[in-house]
N, C-alpha and C positions, 0 to 999 in steps of 0.2 A: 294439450290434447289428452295425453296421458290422466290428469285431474279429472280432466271432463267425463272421460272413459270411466274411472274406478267410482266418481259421484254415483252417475246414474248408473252401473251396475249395482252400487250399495243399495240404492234406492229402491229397486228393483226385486235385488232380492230381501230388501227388509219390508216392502210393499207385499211381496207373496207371504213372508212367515205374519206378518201382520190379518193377510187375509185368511192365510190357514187357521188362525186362532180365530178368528170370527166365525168363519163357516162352523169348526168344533161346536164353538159355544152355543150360535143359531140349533144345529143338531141335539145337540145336550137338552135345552129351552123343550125345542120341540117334542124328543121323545119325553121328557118328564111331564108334558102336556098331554102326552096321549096314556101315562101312565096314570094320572089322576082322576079319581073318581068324580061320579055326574056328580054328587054333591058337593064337594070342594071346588067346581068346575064355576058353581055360581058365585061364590064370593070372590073372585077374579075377574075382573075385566078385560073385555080381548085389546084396550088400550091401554094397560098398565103390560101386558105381553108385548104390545106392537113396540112401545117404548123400550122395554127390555133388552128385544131382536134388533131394535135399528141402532139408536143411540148409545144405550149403556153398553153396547158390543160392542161400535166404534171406536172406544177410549181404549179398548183392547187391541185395535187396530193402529191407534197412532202410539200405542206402547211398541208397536213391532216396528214403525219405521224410528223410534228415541232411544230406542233402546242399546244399539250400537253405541250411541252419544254418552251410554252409562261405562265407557272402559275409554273410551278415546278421550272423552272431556279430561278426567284426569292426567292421560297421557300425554295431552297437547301441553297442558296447563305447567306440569315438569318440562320437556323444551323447550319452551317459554321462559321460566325461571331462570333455567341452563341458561342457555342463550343470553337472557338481559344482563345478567351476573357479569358472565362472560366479555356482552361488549360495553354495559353501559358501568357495573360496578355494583358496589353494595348498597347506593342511595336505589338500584333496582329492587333490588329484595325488598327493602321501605314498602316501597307504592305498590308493588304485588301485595306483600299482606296486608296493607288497606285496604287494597281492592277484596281479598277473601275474609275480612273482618265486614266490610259494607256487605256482602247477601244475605247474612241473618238479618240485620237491619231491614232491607229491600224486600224478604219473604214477611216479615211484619208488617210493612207498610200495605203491600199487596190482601195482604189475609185483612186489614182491619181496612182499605178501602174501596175490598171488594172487586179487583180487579184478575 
């Protein structure tokens, strides 16, 4: 219950800094749009804006609920070692750094099949 509890408060508030930073940047977009002149207004499209405001902001949005994952991944990943060490022994430590030598690997594989 207690997991359940701390999950969806994390969520929540990384869901709100998530959308604070969206609403900013939307704001930003905007006034820099009403800052540009009628001439530079035509070689813009109000689709390469619309795309700006929805999408390319979004990625800004799921950086605020990941970003917690950027101090805890590590964290976990040391109690984990701890722990295996602890009960399984040194052949743990083995298969841990094979698992952290395989994601260079696996970010190659993804980048060259496009995934």
């Amino acid at each position: 219950l207690c997991a359940w509890f701390l999950h969806h408060f994390h969520f929540f508030i990384a869901w709100r800094f998530g959308m604070r930073m969206r609403v900013a940047l939307v704001t930003h977009i905007m006034a820099k749009a009403l800052r540009l002149s009628l001439g530079s207004l035509h070689s813009v499209s109000v689709g390469h804006v619309v795309t700006l405001a929805s999408s390319d902001v979004e990625k800004f949005q799921t950086f605020g609920i990941m970003a917690g994952y950027l101090v805890l991944a590590p964290v976990e990943a040391l109690v984990v070692l701890g722990l295996g060490l602890h009960l399984v022994g040194p052949s743990f430590a083995a298969g841990f750094v094979l698992c952290l030598l395989l994601v260079p690997l696996q970010m190659r594989f993804s980048r060259r099949f496009g995934a």
